[in-house]
C-alpha positions as CSV (number, residue, x, y, z in Angstrom):
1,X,73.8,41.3,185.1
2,X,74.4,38.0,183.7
3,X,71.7,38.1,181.1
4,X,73.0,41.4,179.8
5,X,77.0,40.1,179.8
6,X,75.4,37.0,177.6
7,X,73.6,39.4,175.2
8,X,77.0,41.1,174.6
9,X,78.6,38.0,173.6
10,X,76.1,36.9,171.8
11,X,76.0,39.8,169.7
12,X,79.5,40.0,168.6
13,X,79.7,36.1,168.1
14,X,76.1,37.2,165.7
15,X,78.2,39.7,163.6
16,X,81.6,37.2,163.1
17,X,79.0,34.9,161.9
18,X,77.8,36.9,159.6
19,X,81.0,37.3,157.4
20,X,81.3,35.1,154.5
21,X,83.6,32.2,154.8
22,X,86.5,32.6,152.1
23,X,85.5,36.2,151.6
24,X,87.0,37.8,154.9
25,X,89.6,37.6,157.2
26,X,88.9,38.4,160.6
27,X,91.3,38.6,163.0
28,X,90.7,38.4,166.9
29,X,92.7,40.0,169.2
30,X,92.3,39.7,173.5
31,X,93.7,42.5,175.5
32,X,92.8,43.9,178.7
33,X,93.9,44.4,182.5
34,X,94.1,43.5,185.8
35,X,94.7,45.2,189.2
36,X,95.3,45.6,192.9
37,X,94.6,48.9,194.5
38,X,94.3,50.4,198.0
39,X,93.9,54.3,199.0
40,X,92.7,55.7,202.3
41,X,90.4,59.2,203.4
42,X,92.8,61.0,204.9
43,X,90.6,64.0,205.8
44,X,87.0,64.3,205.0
45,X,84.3,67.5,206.1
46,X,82.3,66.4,208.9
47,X,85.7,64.4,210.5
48,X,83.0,61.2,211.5
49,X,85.1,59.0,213.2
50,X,83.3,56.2,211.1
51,X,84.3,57.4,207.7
52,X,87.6,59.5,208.2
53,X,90.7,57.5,207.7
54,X,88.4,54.6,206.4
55,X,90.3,52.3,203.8
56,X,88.8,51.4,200.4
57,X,90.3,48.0,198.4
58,X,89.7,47.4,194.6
59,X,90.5,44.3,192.7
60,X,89.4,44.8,189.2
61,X,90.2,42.2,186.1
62,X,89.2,43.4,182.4
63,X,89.1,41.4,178.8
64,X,88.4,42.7,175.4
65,X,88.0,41.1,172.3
66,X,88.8,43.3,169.2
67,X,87.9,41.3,165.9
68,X,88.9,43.1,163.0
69,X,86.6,42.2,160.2
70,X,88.0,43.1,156.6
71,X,89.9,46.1,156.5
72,X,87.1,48.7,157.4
73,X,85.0,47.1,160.0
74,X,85.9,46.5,164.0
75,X,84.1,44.8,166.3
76,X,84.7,45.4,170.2
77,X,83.4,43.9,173.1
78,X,84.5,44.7,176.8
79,X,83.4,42.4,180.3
80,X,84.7,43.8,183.6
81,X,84.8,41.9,187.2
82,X,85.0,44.8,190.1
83,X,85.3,43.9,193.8
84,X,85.1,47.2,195.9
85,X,85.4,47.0,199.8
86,X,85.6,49.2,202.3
87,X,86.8,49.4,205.8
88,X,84.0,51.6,207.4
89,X,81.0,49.3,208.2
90,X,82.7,46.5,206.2
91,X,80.8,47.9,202.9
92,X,81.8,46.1,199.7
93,X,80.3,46.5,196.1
94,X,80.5,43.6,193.5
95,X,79.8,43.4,190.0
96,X,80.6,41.9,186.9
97,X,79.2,43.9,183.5
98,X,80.2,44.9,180.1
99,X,82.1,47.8,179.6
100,X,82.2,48.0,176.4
101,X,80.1,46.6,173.0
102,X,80.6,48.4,169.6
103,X,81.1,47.9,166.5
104,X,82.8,50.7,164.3
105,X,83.1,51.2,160.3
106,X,86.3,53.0,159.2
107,X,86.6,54.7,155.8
108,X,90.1,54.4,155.3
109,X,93.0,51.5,156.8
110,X,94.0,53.9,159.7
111,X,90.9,53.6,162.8
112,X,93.0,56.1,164.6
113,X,93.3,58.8,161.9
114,X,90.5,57.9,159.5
115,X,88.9,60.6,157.4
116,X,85.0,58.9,158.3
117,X,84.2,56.7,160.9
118,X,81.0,55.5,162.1
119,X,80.5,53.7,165.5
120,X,77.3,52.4,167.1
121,X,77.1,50.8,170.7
122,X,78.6,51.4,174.1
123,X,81.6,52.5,174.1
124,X,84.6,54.6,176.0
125,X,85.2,58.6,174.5
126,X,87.9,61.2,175.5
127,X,88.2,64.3,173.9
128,X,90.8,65.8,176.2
129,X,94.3,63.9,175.4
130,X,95.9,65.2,178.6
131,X,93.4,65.5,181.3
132,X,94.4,62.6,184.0
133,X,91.4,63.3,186.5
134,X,89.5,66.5,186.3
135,X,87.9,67.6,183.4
136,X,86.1,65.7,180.3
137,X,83.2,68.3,181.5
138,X,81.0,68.4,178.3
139,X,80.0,64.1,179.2
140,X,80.7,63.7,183.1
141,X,78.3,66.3,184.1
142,X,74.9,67.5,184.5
143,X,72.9,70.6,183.6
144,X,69.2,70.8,186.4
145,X,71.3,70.1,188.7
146,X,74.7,70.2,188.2
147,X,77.0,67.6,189.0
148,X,80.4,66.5,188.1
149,X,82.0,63.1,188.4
150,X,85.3,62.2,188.0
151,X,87.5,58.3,188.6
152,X,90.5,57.4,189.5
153,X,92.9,56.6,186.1
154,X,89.2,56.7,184.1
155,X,89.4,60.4,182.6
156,X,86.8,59.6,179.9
157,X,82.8,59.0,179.8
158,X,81.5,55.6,178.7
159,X,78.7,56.4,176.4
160,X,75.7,54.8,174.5
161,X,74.4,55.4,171.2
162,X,75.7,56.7,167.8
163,X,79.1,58.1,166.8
164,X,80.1,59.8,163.7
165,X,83.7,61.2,163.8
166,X,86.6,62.5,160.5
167,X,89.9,63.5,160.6
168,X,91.1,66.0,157.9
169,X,94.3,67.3,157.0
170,X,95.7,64.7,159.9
171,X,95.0,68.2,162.4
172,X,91.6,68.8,162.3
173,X,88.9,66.3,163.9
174,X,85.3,66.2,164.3
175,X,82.2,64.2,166.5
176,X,79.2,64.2,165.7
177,X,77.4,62.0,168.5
178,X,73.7,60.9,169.7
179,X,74.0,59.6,173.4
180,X,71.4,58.1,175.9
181,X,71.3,58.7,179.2
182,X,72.7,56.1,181.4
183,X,74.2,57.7,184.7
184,X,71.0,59.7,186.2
185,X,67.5,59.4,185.7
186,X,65.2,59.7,183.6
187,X,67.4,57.4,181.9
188,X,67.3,56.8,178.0
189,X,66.5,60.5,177.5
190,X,68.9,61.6,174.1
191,X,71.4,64.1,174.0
192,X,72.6,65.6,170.8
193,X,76.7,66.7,170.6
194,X,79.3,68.4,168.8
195,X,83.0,68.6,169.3
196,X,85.6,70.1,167.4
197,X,89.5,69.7,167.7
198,X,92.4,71.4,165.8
199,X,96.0,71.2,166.3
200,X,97.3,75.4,165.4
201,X,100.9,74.0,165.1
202,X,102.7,71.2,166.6
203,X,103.1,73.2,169.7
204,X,98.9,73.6,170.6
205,X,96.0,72.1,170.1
206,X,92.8,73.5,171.2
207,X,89.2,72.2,170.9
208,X,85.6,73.1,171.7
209,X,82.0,71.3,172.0
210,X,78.4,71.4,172.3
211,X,76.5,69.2,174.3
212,X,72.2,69.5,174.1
213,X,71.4,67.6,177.1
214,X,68.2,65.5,177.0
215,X,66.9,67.2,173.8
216,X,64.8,64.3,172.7
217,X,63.3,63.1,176.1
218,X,61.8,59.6,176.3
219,X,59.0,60.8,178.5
220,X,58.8,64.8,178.3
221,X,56.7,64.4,181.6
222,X,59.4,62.9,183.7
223,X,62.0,65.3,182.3
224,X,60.1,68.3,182.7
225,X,59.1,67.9,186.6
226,X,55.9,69.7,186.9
227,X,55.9,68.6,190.5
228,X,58.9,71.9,191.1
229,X,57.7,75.1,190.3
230,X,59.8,77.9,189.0
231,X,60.0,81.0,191.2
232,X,61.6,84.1,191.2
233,X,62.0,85.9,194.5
234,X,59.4,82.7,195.8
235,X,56.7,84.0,193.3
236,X,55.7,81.1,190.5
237,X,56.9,82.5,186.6
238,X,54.7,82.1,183.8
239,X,55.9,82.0,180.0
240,X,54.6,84.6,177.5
241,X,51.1,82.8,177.1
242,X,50.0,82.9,180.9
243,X,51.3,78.8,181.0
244,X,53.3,77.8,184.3
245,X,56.9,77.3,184.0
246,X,58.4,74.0,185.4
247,X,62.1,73.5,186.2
248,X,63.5,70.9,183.7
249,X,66.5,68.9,183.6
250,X,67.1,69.6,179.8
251,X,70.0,72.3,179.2
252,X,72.9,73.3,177.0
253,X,76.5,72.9,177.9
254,X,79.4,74.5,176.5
255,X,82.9,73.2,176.3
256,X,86.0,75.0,175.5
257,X,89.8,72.9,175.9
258,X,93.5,74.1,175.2
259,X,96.7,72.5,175.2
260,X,100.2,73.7,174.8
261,X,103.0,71.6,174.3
262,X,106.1,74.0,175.9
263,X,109.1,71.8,175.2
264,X,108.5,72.4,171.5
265,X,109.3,75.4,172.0
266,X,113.2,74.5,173.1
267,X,115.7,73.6,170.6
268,X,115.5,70.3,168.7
269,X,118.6,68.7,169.7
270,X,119.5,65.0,170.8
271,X,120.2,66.6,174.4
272,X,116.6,67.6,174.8
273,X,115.2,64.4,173.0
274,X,116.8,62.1,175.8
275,X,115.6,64.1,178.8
276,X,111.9,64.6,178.1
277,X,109.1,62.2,177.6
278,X,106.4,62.7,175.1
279,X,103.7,63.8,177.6
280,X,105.9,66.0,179.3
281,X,105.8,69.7,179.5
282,X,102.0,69.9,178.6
283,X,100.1,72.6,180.2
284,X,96.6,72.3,179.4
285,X,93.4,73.5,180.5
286,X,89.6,73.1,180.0
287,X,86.4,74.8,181.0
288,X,82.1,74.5,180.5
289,X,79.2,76.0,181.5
290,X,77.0,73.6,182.7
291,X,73.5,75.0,181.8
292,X,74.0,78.5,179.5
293,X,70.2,79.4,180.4
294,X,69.5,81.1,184.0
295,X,65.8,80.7,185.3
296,X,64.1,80.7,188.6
297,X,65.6,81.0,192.1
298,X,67.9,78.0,192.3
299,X,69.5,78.7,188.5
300,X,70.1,82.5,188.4
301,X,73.8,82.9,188.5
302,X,76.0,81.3,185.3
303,X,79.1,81.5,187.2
304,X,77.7,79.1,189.6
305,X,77.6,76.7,186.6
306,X,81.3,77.2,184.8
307,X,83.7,74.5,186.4
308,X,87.7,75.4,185.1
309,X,90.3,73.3,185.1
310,X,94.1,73.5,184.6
311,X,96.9,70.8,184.6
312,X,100.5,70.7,183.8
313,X,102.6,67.4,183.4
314,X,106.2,68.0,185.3
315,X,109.2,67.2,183.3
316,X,110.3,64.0,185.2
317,X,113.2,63.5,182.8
318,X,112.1,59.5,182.2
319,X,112.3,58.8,185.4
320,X,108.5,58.5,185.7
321,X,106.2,58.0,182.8
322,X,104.1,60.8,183.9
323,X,103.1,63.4,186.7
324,X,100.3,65.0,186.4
325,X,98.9,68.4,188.5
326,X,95.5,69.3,188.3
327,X,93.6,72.5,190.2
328,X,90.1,73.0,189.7
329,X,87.3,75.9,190.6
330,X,83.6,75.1,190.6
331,X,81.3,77.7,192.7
332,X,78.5,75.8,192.5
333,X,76.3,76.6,195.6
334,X,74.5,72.7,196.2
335,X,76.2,69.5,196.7
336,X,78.1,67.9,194.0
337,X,75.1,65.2,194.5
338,X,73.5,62.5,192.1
339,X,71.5,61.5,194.8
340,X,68.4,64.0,193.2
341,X,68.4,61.9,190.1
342,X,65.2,62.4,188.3
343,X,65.0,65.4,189.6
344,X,65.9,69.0,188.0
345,X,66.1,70.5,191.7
346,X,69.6,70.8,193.7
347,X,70.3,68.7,197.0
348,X,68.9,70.3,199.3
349,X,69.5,74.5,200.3
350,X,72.6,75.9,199.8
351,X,75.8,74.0,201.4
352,X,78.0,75.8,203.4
353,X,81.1,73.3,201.8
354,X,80.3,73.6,198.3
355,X,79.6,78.0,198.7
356,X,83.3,78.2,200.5
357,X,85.2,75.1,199.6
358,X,85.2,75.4,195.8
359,X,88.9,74.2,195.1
360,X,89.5,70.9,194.1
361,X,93.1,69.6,193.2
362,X,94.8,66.1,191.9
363,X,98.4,64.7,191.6
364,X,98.7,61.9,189.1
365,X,101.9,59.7,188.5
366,X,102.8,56.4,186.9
367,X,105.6,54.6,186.6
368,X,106.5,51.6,184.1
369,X,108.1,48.6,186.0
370,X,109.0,46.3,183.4
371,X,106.3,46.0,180.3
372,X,102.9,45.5,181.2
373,X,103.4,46.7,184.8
374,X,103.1,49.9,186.4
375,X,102.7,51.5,189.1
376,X,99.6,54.4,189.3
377,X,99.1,56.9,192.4
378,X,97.0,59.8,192.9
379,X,96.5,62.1,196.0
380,X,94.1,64.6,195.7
381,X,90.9,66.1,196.5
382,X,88.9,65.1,193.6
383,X,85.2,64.3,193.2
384,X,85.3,60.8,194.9
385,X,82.7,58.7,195.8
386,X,83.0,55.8,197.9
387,X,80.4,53.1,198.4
388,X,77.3,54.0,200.4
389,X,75.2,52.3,202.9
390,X,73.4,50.0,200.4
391,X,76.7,48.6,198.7
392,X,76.2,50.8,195.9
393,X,78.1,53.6,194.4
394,X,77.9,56.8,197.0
395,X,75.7,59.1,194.8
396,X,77.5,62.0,197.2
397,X,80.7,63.8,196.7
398,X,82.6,62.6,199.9
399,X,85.5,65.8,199.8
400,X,84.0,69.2,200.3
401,X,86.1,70.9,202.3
402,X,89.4,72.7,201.4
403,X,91.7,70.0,203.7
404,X,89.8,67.1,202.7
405,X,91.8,64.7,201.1
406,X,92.6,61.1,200.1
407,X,95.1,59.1,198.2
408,X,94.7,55.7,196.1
409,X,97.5,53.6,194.9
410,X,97.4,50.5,191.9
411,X,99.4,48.0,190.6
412,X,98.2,47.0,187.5
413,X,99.0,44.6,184.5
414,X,98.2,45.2,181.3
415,X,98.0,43.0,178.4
């Protein structure tokens, strides 16, 4: 972990070095975070006396160094310290690693807005503006098997590889974007996406992607498990030349977002411009299938593969900076389980909790103190993970019934 922090470093001190003196300007600026949280399972499916009602503890501290180099090129580099502890079996996970490390060319002065931008590293990526837990399917999923993950006040993917992205006509934007795999194994297999966002009028904004999971495998043999066998009915399926079919973890996922803005809809007046806050009023949506082909036994319903989700952010009128409500439905028959990584089969036979308990829900509020401190909760039952026996990150989904829930709250300063 330390090696890989140093390389980090090194490399953005490499590229500084690298700009003529007198020729360039390059500007450094810190920023980051740091917080405090605690949250409690207040219900969870099996009620184990160990785990239900067990507390969890963060402390989390975050720096990043933006150098701007010229006007075109930005450097980025992110290092985050986690302590995570919890109460059952006095479990605790430590780590300090980078979070982020890109560097990103900008045709244009505006890196928000630009009409070309090129970036190449690791770095963060949200495509869905309003989504505060759930959703973000088309990068925190997978296809043979599918899984979904989502993180407390982290509604994005962290992702590693090549991005190409324009903005045109200041409403319509485009990513182009070549991503290893990091989160399961095989890891460093290549996926290959496409997302498109358009804002109709000021009122909606909809947008769509195209995700080709592991199309350019690192080792085809590992991806392509020829250890699983596909079946239909529990007889083995050949393809049109006589050759046995193997399940595969390669698949296609389909993304589909929408957003509308409702308080642009009332009149335009001072009165309504003091109540409302910019994020309120949103209702907003966003769905995927998680795998478009169906093959074999354990893959042979789509629906089983289409998560939907749907939030709306209550007017609040300024007295919180946002409150958030998210419902989602996912029939997927196995366990929302990462546990099967390097695997294209499910966890185990079909769960009883994931066949009836396919509801998931999230509230989401925040609330400004004074600058740079607020105040984040969120009660739901989500797709949390806690820390499993080995001090790692559980691999399982810890809320699969319909009454399981928890809650988490954070203070956090910002900088």
């Amino acid at each position: 972990m330390v090696k890989r922090t140093a390389v980090v470093i090194t490399a953005v001190l490499l590229c500084l070095k690298t700009v003529p003196a007198g020729e360039s300007d390059v500007t450094i600026t810190p920023s980051g975070f740091a917080y405090f949280q605690v949250g409690q399972i207040e219900s969870e499916f099996d009620h184990n006396p160990v785990t239900e009602k067990s507390w969890d503890q963060h402390s989390n501290l975050r720096l990043n160094l933006t150098a701007d180099v010229e006007r075109h090129v930005r450097i980025i580099a992110g290092l985050e310290g986690e302590i995570w502890m919890t109460s059952n079996d006095n479990k605790n996970l430590k780590t300090v690693a980078p979070k982020e490390a890109q560097g990103i060319y900008t045709v244009g002065d505006d890196f928000e807005h630009a009409p070309f931008q090129i970036a190449l590293g690791y770095f963060p990526f949200k495509y869905n503006p309003q989504a505060s837990n759930m959703g973000e399917y088309l990068f925190r999923t997978g296809t043979y098997p599918q899984y979904i993950i989502s993180e407390f006040d982290n509604p994005k993917a962290r992702l590693l590889g090549l991005r190409l992205s324009s903005t045109l006509f200041t409403s319509l934007r485009q990513d182009l974007l070549l991503t290893s795999e990091t989160v399961t194994q095989p890891y460093m297999d290549y996926s290959l996406s496409y997302l498109l966002g358009y804002r109709v009028i000021k009122a909606v904004d909809v947008g769509a992607g195209i995700s080709l999971n592991r199309i350019f495998p690192i080792d085809i043999k590992r991806t392509v498990s020829k250890s699983n066998v596909v079946t239909k009915n529990g007889v083995p399926q050949t393809d049109d030349h006589g050759d046995t079919l193997y399940y595969s973890q390669q698949g296609t996922k389909l993304m589909a977002r929408m957003t509308v803005d409702l308080k642009s809809f009332l009149p335009t007046n001072d009165l309504f411009g003091f109540a409302f806050g910019p994020e309120d009023g949103k209702l907003y949506c966003e769905s995927a299938i998680l795998g478009l082909a169906n093959y074999g036994d354990y893959y042979n319903d789509i629906k089983a593969r289409i998560p939907v989700m749907a939030g709306f952010n209550v007017p609040m009128f300024k007295l919180l900076d946002l409150l958030s409500v998210e419902l989602e439905s996912f029939h997927n028959r196995y366990r929302n389980d990462i546990s099967v990584s390097g695997s294209p089969m499910p966890s185990g036979q079909a769960d009883e909790f994931s066949v009836q308990n396919f509801f998931h829900w999230s509230v989401f509020t925040q609330k400004t103190v004074v600058k740079g401190i607020a105040i984040k909760v969120l009660v739901g039952k989500d797709h949390y993970r806690g820390v499993d026996a080995g001090s790692n990150y559980d691999p399982v989904e810890r809320l699969r019934a319909n009454g399981d829930w928890h809650y988490n709250v954070r203070v956090m300063y910002s900088f």
